[in-house]
N, C-alpha and C positions, 0 to 999 in steps of 0.2 A: 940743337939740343934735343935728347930724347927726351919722350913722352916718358911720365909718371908710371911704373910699374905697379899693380895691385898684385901685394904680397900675404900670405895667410899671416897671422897670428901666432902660428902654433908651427912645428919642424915639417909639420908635413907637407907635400905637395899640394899645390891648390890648384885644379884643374878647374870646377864647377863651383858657380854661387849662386846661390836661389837668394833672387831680392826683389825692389819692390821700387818700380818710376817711383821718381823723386816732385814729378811734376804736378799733372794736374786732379781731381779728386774724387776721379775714376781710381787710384792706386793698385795698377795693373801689377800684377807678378810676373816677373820675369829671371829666364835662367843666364848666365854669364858663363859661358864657354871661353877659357884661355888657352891656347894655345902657341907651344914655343917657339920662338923666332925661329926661320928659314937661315939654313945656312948660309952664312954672308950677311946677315941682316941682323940688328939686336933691335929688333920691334915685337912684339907680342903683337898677335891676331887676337880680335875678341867675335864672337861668334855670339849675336843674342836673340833670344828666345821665347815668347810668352809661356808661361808657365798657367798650368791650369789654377783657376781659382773662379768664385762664385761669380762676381762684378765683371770684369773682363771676356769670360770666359776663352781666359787661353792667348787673346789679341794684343797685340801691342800696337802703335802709332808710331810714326816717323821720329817723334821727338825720345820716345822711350828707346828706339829701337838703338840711336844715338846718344843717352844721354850719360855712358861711360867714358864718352870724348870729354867731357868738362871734367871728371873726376880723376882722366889722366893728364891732364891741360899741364905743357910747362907754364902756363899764365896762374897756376895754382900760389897761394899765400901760403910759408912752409915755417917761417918764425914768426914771434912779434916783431910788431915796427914800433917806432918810436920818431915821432918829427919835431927833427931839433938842426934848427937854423932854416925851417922850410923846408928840409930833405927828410924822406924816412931813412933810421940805419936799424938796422938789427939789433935785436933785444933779447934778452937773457927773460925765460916767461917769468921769473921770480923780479927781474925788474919792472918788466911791464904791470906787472899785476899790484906792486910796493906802489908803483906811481898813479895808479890806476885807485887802490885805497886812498893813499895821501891826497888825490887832490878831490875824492868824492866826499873824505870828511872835513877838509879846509872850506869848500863849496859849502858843507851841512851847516859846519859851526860859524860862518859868517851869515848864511842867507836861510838858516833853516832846514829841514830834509826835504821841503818841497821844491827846495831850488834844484836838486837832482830828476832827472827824468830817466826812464825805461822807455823802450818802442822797441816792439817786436815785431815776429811774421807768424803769417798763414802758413809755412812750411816747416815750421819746427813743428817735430816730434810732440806729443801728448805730455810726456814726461820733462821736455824744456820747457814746454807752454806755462804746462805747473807750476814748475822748477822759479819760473823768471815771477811770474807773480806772487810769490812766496818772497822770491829774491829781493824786492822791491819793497816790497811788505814790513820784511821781518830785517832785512840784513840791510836795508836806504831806510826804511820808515817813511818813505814818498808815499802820496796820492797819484801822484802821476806817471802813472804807467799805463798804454795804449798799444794798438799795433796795426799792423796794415790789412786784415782783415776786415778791419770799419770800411774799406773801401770795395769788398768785395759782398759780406752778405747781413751787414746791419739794416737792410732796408727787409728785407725777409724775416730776419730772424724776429725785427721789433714786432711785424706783422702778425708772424705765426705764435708768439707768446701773447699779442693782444687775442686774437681771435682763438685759438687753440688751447691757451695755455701752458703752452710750453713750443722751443723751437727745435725742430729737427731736419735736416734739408728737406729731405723725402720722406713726408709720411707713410709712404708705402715703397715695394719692395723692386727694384728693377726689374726684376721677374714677372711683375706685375705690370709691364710698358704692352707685351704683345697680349694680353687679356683687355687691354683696353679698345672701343670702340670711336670713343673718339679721343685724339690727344690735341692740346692749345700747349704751342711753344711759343712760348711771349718773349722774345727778346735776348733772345739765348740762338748764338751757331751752332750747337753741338759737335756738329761735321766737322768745323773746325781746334773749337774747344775743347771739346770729349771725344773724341772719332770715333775710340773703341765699343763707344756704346749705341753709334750707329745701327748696327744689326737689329738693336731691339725694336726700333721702330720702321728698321724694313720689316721685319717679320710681324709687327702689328698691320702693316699693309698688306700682307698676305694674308691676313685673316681677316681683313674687309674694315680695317679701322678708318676713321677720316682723321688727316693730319692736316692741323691747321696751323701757320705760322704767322708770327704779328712781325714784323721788321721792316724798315724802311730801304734795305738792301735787299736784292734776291741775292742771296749766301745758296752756296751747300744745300744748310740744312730746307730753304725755303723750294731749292729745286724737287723736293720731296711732297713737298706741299699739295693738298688737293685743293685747300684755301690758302693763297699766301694774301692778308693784309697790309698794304706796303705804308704803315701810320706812318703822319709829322713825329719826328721826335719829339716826346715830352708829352703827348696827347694820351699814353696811356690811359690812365687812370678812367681821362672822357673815354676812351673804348671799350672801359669794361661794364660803366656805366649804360654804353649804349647793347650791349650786348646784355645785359641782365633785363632793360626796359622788353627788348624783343622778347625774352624769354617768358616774360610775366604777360607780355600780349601773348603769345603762343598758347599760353595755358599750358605750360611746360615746368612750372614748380611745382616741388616734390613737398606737398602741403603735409602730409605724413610726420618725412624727416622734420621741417622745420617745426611743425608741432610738439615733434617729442625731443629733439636735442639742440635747438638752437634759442638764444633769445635775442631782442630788438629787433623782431623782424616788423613788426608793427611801424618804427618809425624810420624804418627803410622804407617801409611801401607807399608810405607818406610822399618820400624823398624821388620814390620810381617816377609816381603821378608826374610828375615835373617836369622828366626827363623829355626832350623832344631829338626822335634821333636823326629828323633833318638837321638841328644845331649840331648835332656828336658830329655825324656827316660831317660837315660844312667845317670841323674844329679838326678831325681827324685824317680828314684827307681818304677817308674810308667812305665807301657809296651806300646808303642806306641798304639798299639790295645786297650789299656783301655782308653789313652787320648784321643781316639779318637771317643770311642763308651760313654762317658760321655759328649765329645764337641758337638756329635750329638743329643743326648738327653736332651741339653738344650736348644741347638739352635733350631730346629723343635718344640719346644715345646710353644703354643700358651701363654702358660701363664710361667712364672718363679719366684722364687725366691730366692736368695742368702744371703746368714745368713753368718758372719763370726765373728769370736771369739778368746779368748788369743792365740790358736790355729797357726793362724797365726799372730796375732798380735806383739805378744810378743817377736819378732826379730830384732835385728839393722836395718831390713829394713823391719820393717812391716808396716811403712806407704806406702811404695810402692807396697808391696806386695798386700795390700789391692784396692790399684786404681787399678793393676792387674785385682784385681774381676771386680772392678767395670767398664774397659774396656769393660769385657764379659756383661755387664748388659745393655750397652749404646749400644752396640757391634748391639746386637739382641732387641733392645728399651722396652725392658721388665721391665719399670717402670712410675709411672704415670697412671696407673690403676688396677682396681680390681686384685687378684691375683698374680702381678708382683712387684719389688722391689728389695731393697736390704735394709739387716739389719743387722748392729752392735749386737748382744748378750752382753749387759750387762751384767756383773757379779755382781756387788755391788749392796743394796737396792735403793739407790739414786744416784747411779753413772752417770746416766742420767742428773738431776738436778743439783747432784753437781757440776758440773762442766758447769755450764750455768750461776750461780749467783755473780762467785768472789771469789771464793776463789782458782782459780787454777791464777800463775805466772803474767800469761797475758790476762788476762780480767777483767771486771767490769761485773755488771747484764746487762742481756738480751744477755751474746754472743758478748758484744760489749769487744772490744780491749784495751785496758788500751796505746796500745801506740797512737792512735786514737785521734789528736785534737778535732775533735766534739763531739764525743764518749763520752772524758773526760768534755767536758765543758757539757754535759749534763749530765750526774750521778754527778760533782758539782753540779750544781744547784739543783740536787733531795737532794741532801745531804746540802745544803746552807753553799757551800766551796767556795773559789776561787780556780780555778783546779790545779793551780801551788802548794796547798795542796798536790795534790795526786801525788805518787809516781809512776815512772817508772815499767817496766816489770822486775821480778828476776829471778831466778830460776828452775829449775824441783824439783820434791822432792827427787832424789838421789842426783843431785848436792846441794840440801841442806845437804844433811846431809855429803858432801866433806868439803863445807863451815863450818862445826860445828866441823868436823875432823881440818879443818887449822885454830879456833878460827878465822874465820870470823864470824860467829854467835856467841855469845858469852852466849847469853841467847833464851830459846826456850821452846815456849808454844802449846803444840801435843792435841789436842782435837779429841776422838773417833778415833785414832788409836795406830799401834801398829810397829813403824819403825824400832824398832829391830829385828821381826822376817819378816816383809814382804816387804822389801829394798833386792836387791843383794847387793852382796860380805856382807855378814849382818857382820863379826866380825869388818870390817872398821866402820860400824856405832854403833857399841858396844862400840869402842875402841872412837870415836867422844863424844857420850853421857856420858862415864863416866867420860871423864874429861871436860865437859862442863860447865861452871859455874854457870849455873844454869835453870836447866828444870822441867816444870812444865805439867803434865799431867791430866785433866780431865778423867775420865773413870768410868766404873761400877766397875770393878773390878781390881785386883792388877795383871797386866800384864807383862810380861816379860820389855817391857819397862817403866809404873810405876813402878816396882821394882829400878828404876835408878834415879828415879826425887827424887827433894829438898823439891816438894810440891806437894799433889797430889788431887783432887777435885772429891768431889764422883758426878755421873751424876745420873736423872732418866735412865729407860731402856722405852721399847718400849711402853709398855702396860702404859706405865706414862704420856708421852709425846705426847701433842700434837702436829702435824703439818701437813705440804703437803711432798707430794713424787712425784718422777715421772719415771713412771714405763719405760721399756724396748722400748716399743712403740711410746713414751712421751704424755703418759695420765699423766695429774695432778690428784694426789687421794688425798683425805683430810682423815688423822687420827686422829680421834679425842680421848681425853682420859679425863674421869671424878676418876680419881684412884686416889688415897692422894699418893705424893712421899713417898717412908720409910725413916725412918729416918732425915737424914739432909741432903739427898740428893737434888741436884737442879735441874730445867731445864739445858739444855746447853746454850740458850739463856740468861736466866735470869742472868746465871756466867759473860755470856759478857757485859750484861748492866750494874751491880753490879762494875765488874772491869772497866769499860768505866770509870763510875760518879768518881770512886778514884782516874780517872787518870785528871780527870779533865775536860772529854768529857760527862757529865750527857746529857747535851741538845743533842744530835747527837743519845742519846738512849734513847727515853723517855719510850718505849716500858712494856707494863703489860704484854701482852698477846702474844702468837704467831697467831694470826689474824691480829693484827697490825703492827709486822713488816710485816706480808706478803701483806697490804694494800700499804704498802711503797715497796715492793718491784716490785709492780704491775704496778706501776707510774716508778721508774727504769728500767722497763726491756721496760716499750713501747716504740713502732718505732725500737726495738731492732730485732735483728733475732729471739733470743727465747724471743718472745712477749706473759707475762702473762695478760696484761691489763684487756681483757676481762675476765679471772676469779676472781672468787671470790669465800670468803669460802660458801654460802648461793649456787651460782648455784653445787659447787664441791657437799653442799650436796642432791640438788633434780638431779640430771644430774647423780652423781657418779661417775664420772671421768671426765675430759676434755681435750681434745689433744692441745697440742700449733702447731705452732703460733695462738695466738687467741688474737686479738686485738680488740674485740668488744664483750662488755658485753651482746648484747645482738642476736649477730649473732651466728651459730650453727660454732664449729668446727671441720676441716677435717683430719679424720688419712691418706689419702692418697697424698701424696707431689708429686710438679710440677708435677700436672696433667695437664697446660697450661706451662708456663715456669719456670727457673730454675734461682734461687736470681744472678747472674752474670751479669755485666751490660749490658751483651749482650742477656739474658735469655735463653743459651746455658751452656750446659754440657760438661764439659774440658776432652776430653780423654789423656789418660798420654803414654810415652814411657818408660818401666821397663825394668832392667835389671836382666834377667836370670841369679844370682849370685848362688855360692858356701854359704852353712852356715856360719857365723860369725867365727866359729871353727870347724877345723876335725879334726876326728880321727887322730890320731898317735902313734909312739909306745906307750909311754911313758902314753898315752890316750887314750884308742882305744875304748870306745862307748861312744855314744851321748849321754848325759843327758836333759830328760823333762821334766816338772814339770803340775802339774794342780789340781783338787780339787775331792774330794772322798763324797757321796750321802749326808753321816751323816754331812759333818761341813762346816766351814766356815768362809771364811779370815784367821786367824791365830789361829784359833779355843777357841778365849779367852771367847767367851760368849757359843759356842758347848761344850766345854770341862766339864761346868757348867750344864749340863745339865746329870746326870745319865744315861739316855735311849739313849743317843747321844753319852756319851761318850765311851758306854760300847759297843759298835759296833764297833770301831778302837781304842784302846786304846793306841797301838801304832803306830806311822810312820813304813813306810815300802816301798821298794825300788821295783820294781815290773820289774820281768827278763826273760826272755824267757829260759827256761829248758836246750835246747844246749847252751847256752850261760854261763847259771851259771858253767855247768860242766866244762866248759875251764877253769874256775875260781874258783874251788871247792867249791865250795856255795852250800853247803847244806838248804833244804827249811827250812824256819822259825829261820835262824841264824842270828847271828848280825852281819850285814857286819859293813864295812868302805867304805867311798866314798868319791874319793880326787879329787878337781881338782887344778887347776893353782892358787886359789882363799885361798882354802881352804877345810874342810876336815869335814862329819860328819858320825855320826851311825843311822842307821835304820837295821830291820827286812828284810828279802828278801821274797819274794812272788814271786813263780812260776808262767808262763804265757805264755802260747803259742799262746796269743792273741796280743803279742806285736814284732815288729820286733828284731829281733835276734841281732844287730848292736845297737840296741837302748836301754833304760832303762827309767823308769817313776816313780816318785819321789813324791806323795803330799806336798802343801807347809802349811797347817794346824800347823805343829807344833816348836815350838821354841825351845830354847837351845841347848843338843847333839845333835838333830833330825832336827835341824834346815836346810833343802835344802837349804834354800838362804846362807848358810855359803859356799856355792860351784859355784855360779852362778853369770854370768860375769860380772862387771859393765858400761862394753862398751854401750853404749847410743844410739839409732837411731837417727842420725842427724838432722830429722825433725820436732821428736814429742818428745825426750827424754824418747821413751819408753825403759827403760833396755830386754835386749836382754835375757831372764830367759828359753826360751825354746831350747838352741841349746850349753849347756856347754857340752865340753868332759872329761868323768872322766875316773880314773882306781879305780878298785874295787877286794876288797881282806876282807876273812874271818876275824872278830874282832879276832878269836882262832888265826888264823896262824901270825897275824900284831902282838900283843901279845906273840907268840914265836918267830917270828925274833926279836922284841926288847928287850928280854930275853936274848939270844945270843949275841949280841951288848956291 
């Protein structure tokens, strides 16, 4: 069967498309060159191209270079389905969407509107993110709606609105990576993750910068390193701790800055006193002489800046862990101008966005709070509700899907993701979803968790849809796309208006175009923290990107934050007192290496749109468990066998991969893929208290050869 043709819109030929990776939140631009099949052959060649733009500059990665193979996939979703009798059949979109109303208000008027749930992604467009939290809002009248962003940068975001004021990934500008002198990449591959933004910190090396890395793997990016810290997982927090103690020995705080823009710093120094960095040592796996020759090279260093990522984030206490860093940042005043900073690493395409517009628990557009009297009475009136309309704060998306485990949700609508494979403890949300009464999943293709819905809704993919993004930095980029959807695929948007009008909300979505929610979403988000107002789609396209807060159409905006002061009503920067804790779990017998998890060059998220892709998939075809050589042998793990890996959780199979790159005590897992392979069938569901980030970098497993688990239960 041929591949998916991408056909214009419009009579004319369509040789060239200027668009924009679908992936990760770098959002490189790139050109699509088509060209017509060779005679004898009905295959289109595609020819692709980085296209110049600010972020990228010009680059693309292996995954971009590939990622119009999933968009022409015959594995693509082309109608609704419909599963009835246990099989999907084909569906008329006016039936799916009839059945799709009827059974969310039979759900409502039995169990209430909270018995319905929303769960979205990090990759939807700006104007769906909107769109679904609106949707849930106004057209379910639910509280519960979340999305899979919680598991990428709620431990940062919670950080940088405690400490900051407000969250933005990077408070300062990628342009601003090679002005810096010294940079601290905590927990973040880049090389891998973001590749295209590699160059910036070779060329901070060329201008004499120290690059230091914090991770318990030599990656990539750690090969770059002048300090590479190879921490226990889960010990952050203690590292940042020990790293700010040295710095206060050093006589290395910037007493100035902390005088005139920061406050509690008095009972932080309280908390320094304390600090012993033989204990950090001794907790860290880090040698006092390297904490201390890293504390030094950041502190001396005129310019800084601090990147951090899943890395540390992704621990019961990676929001703390994170003001940690951001201590060391206030510490030495190293933000608020060129070169200096600190920045969140996004993982997801729109994870920045997403989670700025509404569709994450507790907020509305702009960053505004949903538990917020004024907040609410003003996104009412954008919306022409009376605010006692809008529902309360619910949820994280693992405690949703607890909620769908104990029939508190009853009914539940997943748009662009994939909760079955990228939730921990995943067999608990397997066992939730399949007896849930009725879930309904939007997607491109037939995913581990569409495999489980009642109804399932084909979406466009990237190269289809238009809208805005917003990249790592928080540039707004506008993607535009003139391509004919295949089939009977839809917008994501257009699904929500469509199902809005059946539910009896048509006026609330009058919406043609994704230019016009995004008009309405611009008038929402103003006076907000993340204030769209000032963009529009006409400057997005002569400008090419635009950084928020930008509250004035026609005023230029700044990538670089509180260069005067900082959104608190004091215009002061909150320094925090952390606790030097032990990981979430140690080793013990019964468990004796740490288990981490994080993402491999070729794929991405759950790998349901990478896997689609030939040239992508044939680079990792399997999952694989990745172990340090003395380490296997205690365990007879032969290379490239099929282990088993169990924790407290749960238990799966991967491939073993030798590595002497990785600590001996430790093991690294990719979370790419579902089912046997699935990591998250093993990893904790214990929650950060502040951000409900799940804790997926610090499980302890035991591990034993698929051969030898297979003869002891032979014996048995």
């Amino acid at each position: 069967m041929p591949p998916l043709v991408i056909e214009p819109t419009s009579s004319d030929k369509l040789n060239v498309i200027q668009t924009q990776c679908p992936f990760c939140s770098v959002q490189c631009k790139m050109q699509v060159t088509i060209t017509e099949p060779a005679k004898g052959s009905n295959r289109l060649s595609y020819t692709i191209e980085g296209a110049a733009n600010a972020a990228s500059e010009g680059r693309l990665c292996v995954k971009g270079m590939n990622a119009h193979q999933h968009a022409t996939s015959t594995e693509r979703l082309l109608h609704p389905l419909i599963k009835r009798g246990g099989k999907f059949v084909e569906a008329t979109w006016e039936e799916a969407l009839r059945t799709i109303r009827d059974r969310f208000q039979a759900t409502s008027q039995t169990y209430g509107p909270d018995a319905v749930g929303v769960y979205g992604g990090g990759s939807l467009t700006n104007e769906t993110a909107y769109l679904l939290g609106k949707f849930a809002r106004i057209a379910l009248g639910t509280k519960y709606i979340d999305y899979n962003g919680r598991f990428c940068m709620s431990a940062a975001a919670s950080a940088g609105t405690k400490v900051f004021g407000v969250d933005r990934g990077l408070t300062c500008r990628l342009a601003d990576i090679p002005l810096a002198k010294c940079i601290i990449l905590a927990g973040t591959n880049i090389a891998e993750c973001q590749p295209t933004l590699m160059p910036y910190f070779t060329k901070a090396k060329e201008n004499g910068a120290t690059i230091i890395v914090i991770d318990p793997r030599v990656t990539a990016t750690a090969a770059i390193a002048d300090i590479h810290l190879q921490v226990k997982p889960g010990t952050d927090a203690a590292l940042a701790n020990g790293l700010l103690k040295a710095i206060e020995e050093e006589g290395l705080l910037n007493e100035k800055f902390i005088g005139e823009k920061t406050s509690g710093f008095y009972e932080l120094k309280k908390n320094i006193s304390t600090i012993d960095i033989d204990q950090i040592a001794e907790l860290t796996g880090i040698s006092e002489a390297d904490i201390r020759k890293a504390a030094i090279a950041y502190g001396k260093a005129d310019t800084g800046i601090i990147f951090t990522a899943r890395g540390v984030e992704q621990q019961t206490d990676g929001h703390m862990a994170v003001r940690g860093f951001l201590n060391l940042v206030l510490a030495t005043g190293k933000i608020g101008k060129p070169g200096c900073g600190y920045g969140a690493v996004t993982g997801q395409g729109n994870g920045q966005g997403g989670r700025e517009h509404g569709q994450k628990s507790d907020q509305l557009p702009g960053y505004r709070s949903i538990e917020n009297e004024h907040d609410r009475a003003y996104v009412a009136k954008v919306w022409g509700i009376d605010p006692a309309m809008l529902p309360r704060k619910g949820v994280s998306a693992y405690e949703m899907m607890e909620l769908v485990h104990q029939d508190v949700i009853r009914s539940l609508f997943v748009m662009g993701s994939n909760p079955v494979v990228s939730n921990p403890n995943a067999t608990l949300v397997e066992e939730g979803l399949a007896k849930c009464e009725f879930l309904v999943v939007a997607d491109m293709f037939m995913s581990e968790t569409a495999r489980m819905a009642d109804v399932i809704l084909p979406v466009t993919s990237y190269i289809e849809n238009t809208g805005t993004l917003t990249n790592l930095e928080g540039r707004v980029l506008l993607r535009e796309s003139n391509v004919q959807a295949p089939g009977g695929t839809k917008n994501d948007w257009a699904i929500l208006c469509e199902l809005a009008a059946l539910l009896g909300h048509e006026s609330y979505f009058p919406f043609q175009n994704a230019e016009q929610i995004f008009e309405e979403l611009r008038v929402a988000s103003r006076g907000g923290l993340a204030d769209y107002y000032g963009i529009t789609y006409d400057r997005l396209r002569r400008e090419g990107g635009v950084y928020w807060p930008c509250p004035s159409p026609d005023k230029p905006s700044s990538g670089i934050m509180f260069q005067n002061f900082f959104p608190h009503p004091d215009g002061r920067a909150v320094f925090t007192v952390v606790e030097s804790r032990a990981p979430q779990e140690t080793p013990c017998e019964q468990y004796p290496l740490t288990m981490t998890n994080g993402r491999v060059l070729s794929h991405y998220l759950t790998g349901v749109q990478t896997r689609r892709s030939k040239t992508l998939a044939a680079r990792n075809m399997d999952n694989f468990i990745e172990i340090h050589p003395k380490t296997a042998k205690q365990y007879w793990i032969e290379e490239g066998e099929w282990v088993v890996v169990q924790s407290r959780r749960g238990s799966f199979t991967v491939r073993s991969r030798y590595s002497d790159q990785i600590r001996e005590d430790t093991v690294f897992v990719p979370m790419h893929w579902g089912g046997a392979q699935n990591v998250n069938r093993a990893t904790s569901p214990e929650l950060d208290p502040n951000c409900k980030m799940p804790g997926f970098k610090t499980s302890v497993v035991s591990i034993i050869p698929l051969r030898l688990q297979e003869e002891l239960s032979a014996t048995e």
